[in-house]
CHARMM internal coordinates of N, CA and C (Angstrom, degrees):
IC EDIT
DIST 1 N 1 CA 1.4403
DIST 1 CA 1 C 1.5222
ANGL 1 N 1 CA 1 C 108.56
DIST 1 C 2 N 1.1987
ANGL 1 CA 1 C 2 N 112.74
DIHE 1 N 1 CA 1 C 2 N 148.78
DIST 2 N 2 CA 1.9457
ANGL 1 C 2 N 2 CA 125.01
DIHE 1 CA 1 C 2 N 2 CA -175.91
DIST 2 CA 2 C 1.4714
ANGL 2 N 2 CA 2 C 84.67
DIHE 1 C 2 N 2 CA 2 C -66.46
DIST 2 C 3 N 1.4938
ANGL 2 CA 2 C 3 N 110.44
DIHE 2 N 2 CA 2 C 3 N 135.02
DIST 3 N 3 CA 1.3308
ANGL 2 C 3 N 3 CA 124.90
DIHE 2 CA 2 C 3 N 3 CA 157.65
DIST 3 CA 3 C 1.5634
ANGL 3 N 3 CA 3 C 104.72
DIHE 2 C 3 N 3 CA 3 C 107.52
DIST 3 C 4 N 1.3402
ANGL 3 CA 3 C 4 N 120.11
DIHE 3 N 3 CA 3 C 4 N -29.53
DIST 4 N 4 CA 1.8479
ANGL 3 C 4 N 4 CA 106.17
DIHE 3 CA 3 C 4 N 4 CA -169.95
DIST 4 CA 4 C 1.0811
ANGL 4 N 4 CA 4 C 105.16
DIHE 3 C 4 N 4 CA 4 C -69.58
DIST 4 C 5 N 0.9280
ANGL 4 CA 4 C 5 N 113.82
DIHE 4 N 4 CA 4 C 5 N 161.12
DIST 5 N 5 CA 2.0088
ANGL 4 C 5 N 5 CA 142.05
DIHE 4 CA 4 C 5 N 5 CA 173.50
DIST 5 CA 5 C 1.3949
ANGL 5 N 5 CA 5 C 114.53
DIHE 4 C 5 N 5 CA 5 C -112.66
DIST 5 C 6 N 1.3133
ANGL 5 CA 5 C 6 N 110.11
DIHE 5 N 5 CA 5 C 6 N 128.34
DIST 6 N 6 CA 1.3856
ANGL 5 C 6 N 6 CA 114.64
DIHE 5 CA 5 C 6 N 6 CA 158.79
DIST 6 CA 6 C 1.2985
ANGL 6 N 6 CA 6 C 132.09
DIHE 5 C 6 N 6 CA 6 C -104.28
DIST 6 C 7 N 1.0650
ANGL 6 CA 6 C 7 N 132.85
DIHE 6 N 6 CA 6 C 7 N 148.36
DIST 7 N 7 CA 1.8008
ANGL 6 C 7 N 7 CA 128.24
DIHE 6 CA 6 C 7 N 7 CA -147.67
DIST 7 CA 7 C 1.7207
ANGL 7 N 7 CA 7 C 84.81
DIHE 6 C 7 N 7 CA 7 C -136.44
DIST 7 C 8 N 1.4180
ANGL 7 CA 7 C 8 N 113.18
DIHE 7 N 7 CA 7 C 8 N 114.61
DIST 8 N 8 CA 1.2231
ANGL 7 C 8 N 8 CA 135.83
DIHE 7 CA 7 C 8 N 8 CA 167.18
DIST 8 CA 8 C 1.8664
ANGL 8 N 8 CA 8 C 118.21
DIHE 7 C 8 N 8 CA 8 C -105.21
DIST 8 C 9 N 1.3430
ANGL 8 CA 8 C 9 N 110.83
DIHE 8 N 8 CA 8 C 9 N 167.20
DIST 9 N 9 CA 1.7030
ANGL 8 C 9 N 9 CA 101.53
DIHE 8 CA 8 C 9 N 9 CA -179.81
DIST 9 CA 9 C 1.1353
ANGL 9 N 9 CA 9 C 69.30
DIHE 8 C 9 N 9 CA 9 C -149.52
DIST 9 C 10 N 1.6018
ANGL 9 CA 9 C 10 N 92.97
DIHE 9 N 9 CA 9 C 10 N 142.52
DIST 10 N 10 CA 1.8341
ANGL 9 C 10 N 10 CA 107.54
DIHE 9 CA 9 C 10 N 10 CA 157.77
DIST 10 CA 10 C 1.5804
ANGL 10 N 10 CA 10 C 99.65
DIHE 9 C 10 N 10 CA 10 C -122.04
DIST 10 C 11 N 1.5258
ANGL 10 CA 10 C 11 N 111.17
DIHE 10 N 10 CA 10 C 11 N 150.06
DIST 11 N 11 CA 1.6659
ANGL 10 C 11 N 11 CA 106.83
DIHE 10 CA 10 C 11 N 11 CA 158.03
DIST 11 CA 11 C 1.4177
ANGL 11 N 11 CA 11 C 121.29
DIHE 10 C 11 N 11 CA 11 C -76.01
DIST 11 C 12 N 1.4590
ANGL 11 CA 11 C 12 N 111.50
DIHE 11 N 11 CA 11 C 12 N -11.08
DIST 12 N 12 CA 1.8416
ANGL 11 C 12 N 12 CA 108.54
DIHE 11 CA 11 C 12 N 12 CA 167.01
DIST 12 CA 12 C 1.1808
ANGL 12 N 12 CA 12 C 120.63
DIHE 11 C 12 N 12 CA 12 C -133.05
DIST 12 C 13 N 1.4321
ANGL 12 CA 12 C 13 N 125.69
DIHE 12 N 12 CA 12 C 13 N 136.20
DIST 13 N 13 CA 1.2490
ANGL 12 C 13 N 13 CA 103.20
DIHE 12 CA 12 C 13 N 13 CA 157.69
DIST 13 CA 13 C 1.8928
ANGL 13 N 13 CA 13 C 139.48
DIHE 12 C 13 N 13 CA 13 C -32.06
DIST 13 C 14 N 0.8939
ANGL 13 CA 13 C 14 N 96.09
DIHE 13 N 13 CA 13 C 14 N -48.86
DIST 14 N 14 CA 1.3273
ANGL 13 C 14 N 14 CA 104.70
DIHE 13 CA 13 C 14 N 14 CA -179.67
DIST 14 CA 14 C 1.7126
ANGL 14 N 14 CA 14 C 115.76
DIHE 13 C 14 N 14 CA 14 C -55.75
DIST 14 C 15 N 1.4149
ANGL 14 CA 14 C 15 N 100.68
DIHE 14 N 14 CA 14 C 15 N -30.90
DIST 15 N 15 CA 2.0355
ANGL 14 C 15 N 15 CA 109.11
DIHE 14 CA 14 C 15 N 15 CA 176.16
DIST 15 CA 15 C 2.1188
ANGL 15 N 15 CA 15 C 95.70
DIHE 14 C 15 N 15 CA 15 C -78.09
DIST 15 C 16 N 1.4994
ANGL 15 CA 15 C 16 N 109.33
DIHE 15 N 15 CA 15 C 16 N -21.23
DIST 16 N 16 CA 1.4089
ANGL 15 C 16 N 16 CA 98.18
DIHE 15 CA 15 C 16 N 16 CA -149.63
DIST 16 CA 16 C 2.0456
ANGL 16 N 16 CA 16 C 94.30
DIHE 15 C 16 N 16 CA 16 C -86.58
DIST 16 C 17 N 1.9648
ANGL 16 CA 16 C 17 N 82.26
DIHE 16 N 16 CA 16 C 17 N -37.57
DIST 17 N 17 CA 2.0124
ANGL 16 C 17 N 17 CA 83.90
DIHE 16 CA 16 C 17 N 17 CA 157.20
DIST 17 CA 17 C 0.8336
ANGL 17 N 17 CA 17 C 128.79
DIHE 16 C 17 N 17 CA 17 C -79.70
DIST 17 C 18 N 1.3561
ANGL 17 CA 17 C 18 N 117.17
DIHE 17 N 17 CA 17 C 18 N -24.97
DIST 18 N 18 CA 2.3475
ANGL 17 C 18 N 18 CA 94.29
DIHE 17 CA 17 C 18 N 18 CA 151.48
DIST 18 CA 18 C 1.1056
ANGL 18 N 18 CA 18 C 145.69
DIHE 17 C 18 N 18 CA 18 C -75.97
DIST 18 C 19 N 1.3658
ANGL 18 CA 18 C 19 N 105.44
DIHE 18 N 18 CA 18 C 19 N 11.14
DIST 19 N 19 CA 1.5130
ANGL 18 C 19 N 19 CA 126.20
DIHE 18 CA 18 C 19 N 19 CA -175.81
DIST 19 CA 19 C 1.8906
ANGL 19 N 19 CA 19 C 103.54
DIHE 18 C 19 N 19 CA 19 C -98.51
DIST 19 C 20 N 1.6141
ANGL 19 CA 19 C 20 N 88.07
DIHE 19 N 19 CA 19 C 20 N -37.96
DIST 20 N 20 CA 1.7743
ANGL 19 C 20 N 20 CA 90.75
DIHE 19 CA 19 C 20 N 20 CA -175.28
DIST 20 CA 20 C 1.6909
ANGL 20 N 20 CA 20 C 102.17
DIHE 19 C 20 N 20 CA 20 C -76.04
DIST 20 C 21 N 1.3026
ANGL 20 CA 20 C 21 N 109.27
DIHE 20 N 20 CA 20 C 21 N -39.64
DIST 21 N 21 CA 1.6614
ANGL 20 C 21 N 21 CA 99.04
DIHE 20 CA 20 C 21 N 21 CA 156.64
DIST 21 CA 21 C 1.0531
ANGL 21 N 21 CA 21 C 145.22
DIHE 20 C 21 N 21 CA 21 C 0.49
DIST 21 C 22 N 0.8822
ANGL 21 CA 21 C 22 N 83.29
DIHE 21 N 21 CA 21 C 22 N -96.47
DIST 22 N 22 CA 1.9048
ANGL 21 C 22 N 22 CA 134.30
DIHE 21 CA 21 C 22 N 22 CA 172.10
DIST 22 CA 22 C 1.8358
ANGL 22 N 22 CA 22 C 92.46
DIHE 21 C 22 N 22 CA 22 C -50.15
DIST 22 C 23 N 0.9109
ANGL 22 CA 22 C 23 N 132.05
DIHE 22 N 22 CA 22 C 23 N -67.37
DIST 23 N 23 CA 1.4669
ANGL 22 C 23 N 23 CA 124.40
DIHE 22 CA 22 C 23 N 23 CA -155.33
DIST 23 CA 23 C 1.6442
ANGL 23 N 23 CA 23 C 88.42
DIHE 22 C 23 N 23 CA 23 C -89.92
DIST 23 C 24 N 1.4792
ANGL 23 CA 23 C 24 N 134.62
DIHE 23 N 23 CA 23 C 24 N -35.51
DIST 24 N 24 CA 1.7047
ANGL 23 C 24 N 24 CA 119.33
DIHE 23 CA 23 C 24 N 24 CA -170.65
DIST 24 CA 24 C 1.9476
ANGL 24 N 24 CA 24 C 86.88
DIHE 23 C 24 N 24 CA 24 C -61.02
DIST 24 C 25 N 1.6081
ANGL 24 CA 24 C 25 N 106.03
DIHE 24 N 24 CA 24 C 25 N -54.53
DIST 25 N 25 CA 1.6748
ANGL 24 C 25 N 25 CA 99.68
DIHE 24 CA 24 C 25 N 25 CA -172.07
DIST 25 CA 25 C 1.8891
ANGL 25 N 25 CA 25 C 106.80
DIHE 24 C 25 N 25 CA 25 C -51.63
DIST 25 C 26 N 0.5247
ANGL 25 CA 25 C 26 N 129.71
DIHE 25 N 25 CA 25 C 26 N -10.48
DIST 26 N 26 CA 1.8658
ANGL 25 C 26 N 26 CA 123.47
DIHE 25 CA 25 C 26 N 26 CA -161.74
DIST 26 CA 26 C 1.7225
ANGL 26 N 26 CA 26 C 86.74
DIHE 25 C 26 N 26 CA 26 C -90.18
DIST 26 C 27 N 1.3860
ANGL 26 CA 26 C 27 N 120.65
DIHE 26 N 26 CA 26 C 27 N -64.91
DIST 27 N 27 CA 1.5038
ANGL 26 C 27 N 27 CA 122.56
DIHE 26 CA 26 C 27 N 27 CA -169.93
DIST 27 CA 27 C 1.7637
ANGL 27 N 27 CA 27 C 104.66
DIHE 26 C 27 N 27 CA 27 C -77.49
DIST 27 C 28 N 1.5323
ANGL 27 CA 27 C 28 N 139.68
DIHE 27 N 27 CA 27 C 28 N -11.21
DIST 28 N 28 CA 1.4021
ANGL 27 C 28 N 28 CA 137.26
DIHE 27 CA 27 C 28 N 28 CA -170.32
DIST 28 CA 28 C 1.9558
ANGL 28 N 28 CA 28 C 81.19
DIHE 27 C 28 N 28 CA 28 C -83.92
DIST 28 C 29 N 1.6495
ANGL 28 CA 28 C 29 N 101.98
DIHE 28 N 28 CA 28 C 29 N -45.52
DIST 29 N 29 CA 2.0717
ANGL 28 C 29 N 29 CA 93.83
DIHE 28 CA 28 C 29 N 29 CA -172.87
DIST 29 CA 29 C 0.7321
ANGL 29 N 29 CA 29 C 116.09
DIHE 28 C 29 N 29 CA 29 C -55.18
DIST 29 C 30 N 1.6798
ANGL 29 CA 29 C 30 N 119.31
DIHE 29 N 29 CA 29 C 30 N -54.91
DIST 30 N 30 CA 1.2425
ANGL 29 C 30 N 30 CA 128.36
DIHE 29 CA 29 C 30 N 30 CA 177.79
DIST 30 CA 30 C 1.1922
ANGL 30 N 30 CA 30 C 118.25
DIHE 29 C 30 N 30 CA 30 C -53.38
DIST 30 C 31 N 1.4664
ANGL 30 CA 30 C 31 N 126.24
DIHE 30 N 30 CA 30 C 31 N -46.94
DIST 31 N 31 CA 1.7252
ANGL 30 C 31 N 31 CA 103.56
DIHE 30 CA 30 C 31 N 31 CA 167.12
DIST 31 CA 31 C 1.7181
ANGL 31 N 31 CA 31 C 138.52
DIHE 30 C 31 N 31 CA 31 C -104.90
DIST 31 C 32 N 1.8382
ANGL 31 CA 31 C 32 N 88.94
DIHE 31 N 31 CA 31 C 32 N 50.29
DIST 32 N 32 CA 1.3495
ANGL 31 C 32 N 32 CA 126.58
DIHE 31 CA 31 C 32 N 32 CA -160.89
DIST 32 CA 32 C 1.6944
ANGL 32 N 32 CA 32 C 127.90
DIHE 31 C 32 N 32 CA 32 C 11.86
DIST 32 C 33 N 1.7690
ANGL 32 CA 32 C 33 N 77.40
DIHE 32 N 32 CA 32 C 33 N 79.98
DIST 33 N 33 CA 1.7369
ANGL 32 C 33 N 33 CA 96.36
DIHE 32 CA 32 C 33 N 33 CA -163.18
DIST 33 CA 33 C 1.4973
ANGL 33 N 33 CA 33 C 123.52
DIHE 32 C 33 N 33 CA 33 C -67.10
DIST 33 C 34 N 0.7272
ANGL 33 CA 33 C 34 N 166.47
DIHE 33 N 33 CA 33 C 34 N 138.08
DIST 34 N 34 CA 1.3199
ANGL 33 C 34 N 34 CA 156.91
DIHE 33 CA 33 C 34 N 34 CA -153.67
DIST 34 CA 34 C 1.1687
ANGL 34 N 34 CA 34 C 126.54
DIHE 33 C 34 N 34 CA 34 C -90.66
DIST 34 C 35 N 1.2957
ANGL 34 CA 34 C 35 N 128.19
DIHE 34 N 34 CA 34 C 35 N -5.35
DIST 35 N 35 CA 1.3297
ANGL 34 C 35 N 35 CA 143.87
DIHE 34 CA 34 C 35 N 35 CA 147.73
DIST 35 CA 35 C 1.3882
ANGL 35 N 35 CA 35 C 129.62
DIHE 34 C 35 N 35 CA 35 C -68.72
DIST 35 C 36 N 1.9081
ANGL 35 CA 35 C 36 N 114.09
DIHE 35 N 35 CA 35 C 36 N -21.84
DIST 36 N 36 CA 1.2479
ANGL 35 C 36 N 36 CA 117.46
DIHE 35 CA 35 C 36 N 36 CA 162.43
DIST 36 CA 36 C 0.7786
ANGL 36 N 36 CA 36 C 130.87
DIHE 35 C 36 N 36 CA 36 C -130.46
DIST 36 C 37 N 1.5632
ANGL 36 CA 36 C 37 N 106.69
DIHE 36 N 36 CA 36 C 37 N 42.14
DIST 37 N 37 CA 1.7163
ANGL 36 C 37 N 37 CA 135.25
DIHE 36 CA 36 C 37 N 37 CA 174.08
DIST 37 CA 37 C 1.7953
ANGL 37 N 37 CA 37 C 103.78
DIHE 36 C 37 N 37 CA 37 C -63.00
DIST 37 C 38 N 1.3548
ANGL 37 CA 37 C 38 N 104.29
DIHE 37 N 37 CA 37 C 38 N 96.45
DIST 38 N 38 CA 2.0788
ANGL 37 C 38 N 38 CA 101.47
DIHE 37 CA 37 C 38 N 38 CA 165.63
DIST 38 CA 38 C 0.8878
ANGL 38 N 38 CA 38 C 108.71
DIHE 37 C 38 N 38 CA 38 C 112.75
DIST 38 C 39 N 1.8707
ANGL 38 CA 38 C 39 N 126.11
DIHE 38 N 38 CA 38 C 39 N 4.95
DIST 39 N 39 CA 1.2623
ANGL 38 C 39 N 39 CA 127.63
DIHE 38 CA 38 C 39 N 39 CA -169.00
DIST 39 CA 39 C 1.6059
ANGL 39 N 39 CA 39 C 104.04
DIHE 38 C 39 N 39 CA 39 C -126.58
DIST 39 C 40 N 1.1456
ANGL 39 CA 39 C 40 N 128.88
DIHE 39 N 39 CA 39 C 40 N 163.94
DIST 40 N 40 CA 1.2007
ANGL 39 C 40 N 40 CA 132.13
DIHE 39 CA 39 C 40 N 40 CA -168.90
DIST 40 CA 40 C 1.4174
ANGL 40 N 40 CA 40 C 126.24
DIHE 39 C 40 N 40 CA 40 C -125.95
DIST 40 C 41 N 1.5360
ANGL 40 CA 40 C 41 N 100.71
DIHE 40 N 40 CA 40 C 41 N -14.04
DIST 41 N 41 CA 2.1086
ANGL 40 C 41 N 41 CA 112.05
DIHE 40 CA 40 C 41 N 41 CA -175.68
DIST 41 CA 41 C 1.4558
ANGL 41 N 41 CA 41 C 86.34
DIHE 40 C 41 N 41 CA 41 C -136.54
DIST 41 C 42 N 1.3140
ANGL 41 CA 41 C 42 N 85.00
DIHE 41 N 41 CA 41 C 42 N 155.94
DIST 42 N 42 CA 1.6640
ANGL 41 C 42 N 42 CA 96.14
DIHE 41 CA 41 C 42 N 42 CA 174.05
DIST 42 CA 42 C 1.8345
ANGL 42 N 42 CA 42 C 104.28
DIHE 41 C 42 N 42 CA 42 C -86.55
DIST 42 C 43 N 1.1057
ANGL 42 CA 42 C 43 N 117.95
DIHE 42 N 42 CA 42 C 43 N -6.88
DIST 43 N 43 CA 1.2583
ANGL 42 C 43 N 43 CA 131.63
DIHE 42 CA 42 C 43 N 43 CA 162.27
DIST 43 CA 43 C 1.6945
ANGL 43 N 43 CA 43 C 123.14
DIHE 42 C 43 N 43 CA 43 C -46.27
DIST 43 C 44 N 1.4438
ANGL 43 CA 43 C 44 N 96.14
DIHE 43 N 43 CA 43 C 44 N -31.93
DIST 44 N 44 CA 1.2819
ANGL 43 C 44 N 44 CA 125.66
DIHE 43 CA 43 C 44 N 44 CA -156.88
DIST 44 CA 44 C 2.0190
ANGL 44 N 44 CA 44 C 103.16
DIHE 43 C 44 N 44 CA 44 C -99.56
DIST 44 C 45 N 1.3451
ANGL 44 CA 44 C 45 N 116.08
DIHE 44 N 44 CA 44 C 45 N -27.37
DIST 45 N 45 CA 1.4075
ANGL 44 C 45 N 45 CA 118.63
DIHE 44 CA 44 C 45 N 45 CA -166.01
DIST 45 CA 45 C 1.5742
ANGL 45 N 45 CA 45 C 110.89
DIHE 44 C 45 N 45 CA 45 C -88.62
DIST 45 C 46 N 1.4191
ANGL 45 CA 45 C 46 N 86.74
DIHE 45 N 45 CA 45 C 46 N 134.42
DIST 46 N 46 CA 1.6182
ANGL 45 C 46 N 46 CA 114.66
DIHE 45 CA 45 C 46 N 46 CA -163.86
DIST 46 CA 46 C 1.4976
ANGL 46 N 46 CA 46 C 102.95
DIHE 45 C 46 N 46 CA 46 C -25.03
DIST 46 C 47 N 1.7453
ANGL 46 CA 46 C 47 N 116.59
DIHE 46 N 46 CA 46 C 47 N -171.65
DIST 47 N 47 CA 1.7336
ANGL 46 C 47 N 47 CA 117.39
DIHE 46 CA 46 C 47 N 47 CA 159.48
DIST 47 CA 47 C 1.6250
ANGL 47 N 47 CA 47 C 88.25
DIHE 46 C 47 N 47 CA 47 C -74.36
DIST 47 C 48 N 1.1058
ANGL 47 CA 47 C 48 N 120.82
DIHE 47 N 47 CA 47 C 48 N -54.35
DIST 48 N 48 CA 1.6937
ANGL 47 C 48 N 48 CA 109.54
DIHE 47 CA 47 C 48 N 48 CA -157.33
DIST 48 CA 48 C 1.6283
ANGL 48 N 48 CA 48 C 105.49
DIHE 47 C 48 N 48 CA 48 C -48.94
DIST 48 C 49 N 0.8822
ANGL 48 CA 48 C 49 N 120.68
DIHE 48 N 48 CA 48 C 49 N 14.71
DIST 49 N 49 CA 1.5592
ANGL 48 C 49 N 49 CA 100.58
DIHE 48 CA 48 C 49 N 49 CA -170.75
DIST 49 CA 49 C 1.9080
ANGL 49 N 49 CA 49 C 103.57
DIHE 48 C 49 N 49 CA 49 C -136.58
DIST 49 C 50 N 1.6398
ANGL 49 CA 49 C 50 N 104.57
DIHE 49 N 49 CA 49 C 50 N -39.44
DIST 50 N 50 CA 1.4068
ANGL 49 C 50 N 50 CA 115.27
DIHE 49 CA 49 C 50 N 50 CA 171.05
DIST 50 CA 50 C 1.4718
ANGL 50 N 50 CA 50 C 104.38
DIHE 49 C 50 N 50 CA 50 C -101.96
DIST 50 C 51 N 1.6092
ANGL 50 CA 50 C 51 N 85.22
DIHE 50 N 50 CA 50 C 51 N -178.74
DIST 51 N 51 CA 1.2702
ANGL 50 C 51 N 51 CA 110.38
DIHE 50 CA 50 C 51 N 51 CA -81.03
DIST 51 CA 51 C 1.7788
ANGL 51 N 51 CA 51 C 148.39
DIHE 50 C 51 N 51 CA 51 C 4.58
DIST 51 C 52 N 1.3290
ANGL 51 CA 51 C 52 N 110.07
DIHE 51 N 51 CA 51 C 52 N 133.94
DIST 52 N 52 CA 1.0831
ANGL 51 C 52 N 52 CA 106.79
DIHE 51 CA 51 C 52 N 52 CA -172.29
DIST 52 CA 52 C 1.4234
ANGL 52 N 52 CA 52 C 122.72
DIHE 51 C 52 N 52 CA 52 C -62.96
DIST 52 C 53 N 1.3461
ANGL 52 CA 52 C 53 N 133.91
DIHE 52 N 52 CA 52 C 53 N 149.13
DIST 53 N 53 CA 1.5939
ANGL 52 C 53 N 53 CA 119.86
DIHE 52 CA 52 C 53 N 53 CA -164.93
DIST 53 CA 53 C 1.7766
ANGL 53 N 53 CA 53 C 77.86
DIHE 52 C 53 N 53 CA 53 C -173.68
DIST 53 C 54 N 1.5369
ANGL 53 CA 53 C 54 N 95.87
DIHE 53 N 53 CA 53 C 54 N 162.57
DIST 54 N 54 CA 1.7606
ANGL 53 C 54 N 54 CA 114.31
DIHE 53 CA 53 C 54 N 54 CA -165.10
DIST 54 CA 54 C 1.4534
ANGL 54 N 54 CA 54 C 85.84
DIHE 53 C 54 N 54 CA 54 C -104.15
DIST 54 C 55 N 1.0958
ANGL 54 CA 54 C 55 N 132.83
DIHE 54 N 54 CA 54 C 55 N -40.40
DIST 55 N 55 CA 1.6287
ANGL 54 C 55 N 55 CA 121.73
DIHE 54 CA 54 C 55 N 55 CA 156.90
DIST 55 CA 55 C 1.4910
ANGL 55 N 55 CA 55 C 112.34
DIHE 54 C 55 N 55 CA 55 C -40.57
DIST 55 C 56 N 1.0390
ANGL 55 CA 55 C 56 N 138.36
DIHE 55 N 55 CA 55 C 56 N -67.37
DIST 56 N 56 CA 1.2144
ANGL 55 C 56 N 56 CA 140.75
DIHE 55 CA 55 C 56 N 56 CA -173.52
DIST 56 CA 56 C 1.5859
ANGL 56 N 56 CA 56 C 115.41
DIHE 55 C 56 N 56 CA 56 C -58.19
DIST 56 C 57 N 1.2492
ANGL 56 CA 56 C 57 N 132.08
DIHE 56 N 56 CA 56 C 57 N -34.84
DIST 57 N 57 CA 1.0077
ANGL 56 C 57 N 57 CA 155.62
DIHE 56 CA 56 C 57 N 57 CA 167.16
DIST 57 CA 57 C 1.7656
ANGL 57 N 57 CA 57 C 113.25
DIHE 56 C 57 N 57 CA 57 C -60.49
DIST 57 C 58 N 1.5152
ANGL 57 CA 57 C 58 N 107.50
DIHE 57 N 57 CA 57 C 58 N -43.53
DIST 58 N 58 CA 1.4624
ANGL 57 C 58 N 58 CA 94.96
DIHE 57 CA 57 C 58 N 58 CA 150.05
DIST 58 CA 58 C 1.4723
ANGL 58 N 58 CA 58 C 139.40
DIHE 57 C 58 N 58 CA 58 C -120.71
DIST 58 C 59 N 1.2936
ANGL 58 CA 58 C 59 N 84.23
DIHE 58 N 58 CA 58 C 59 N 51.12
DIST 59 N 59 CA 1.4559
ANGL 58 C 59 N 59 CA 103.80
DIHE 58 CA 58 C 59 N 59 CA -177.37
DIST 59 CA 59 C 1.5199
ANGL 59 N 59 CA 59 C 140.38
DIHE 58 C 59 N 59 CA 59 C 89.56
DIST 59 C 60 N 1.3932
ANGL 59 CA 59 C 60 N 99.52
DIHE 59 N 59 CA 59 C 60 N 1.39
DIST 60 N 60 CA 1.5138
ANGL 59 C 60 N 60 CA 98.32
DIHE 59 CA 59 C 60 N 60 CA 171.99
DIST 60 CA 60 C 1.3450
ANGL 60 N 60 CA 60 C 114.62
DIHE 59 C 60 N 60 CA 60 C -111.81
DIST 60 C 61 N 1.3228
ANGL 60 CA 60 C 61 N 119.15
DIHE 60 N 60 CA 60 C 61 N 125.68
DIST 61 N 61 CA 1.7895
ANGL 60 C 61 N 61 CA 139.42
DIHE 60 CA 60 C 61 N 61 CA -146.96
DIST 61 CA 61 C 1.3971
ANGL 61 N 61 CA 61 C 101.36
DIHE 60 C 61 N 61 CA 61 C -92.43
DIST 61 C 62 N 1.7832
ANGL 61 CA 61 C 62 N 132.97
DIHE 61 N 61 CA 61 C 62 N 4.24
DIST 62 N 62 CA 1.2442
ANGL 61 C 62 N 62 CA 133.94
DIHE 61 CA 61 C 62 N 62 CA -159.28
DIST 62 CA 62 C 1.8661
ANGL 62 N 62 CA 62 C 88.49
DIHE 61 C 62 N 62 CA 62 C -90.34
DIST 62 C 63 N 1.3736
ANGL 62 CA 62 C 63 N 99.13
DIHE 62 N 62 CA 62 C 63 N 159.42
DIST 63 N 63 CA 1.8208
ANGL 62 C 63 N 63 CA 91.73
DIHE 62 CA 62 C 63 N 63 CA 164.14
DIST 63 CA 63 C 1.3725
ANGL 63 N 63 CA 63 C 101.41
DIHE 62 C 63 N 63 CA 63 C -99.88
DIST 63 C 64 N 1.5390
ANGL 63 CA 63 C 64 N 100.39
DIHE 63 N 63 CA 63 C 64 N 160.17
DIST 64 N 64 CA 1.3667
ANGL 63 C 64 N 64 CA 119.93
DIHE 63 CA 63 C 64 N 64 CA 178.79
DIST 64 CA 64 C 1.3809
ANGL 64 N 64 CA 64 C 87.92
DIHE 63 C 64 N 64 CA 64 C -85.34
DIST 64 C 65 N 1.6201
ANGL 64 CA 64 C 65 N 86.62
DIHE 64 N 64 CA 64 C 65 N 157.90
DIST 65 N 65 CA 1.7030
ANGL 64 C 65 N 65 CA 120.10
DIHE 64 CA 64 C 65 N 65 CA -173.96
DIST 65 CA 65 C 1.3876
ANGL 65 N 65 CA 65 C 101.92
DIHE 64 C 65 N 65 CA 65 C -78.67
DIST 65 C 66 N 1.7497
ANGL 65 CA 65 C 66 N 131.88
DIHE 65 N 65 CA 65 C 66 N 131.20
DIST 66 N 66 CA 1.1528
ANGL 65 C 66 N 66 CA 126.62
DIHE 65 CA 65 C 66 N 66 CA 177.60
DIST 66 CA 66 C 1.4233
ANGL 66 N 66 CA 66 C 123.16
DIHE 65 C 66 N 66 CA 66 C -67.73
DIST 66 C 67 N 1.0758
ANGL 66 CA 66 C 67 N 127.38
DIHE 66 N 66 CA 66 C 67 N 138.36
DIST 67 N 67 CA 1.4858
ANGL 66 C 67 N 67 CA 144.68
DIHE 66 CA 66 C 67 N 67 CA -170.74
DIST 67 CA 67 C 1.7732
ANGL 67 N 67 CA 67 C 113.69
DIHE 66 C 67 N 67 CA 67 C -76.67
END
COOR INIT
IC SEED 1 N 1 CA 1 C
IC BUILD
């Protein structure tokens, strides 16, 4: 249904950023994003595109500063 949330736990960061991956790549294919034009896993998408980050998402390709 539009609107539910799912509430995940990872024991690492690193499992919790391949999960956000994985689901930014599922909706970038689906709305045939241009960063994962020819590719098939989110395993597979360039640095410019992974990790996923809300910077990156609107367009700025710098990485965020770790937390």
């Amino acid at each position: 249904m539009e609107g539910d949330i799912d509430i995940e736990k990872f024991a690492t960061r690193e499992e919790r950023d391949g999960r956000t991956d994985e689901i930014a790549f599922f909706y970038w294919k689906n709305d045939e994003g241009e960063c994962v034009n020819g590719i098939d896993s989110h395993e597979q998408m360039p640095p410019t595109c992974a990790p996923f980050s809300w910077s990156r998402l609107d367009g700025n390709h710098e990485p965020e500063p770790e937390h």
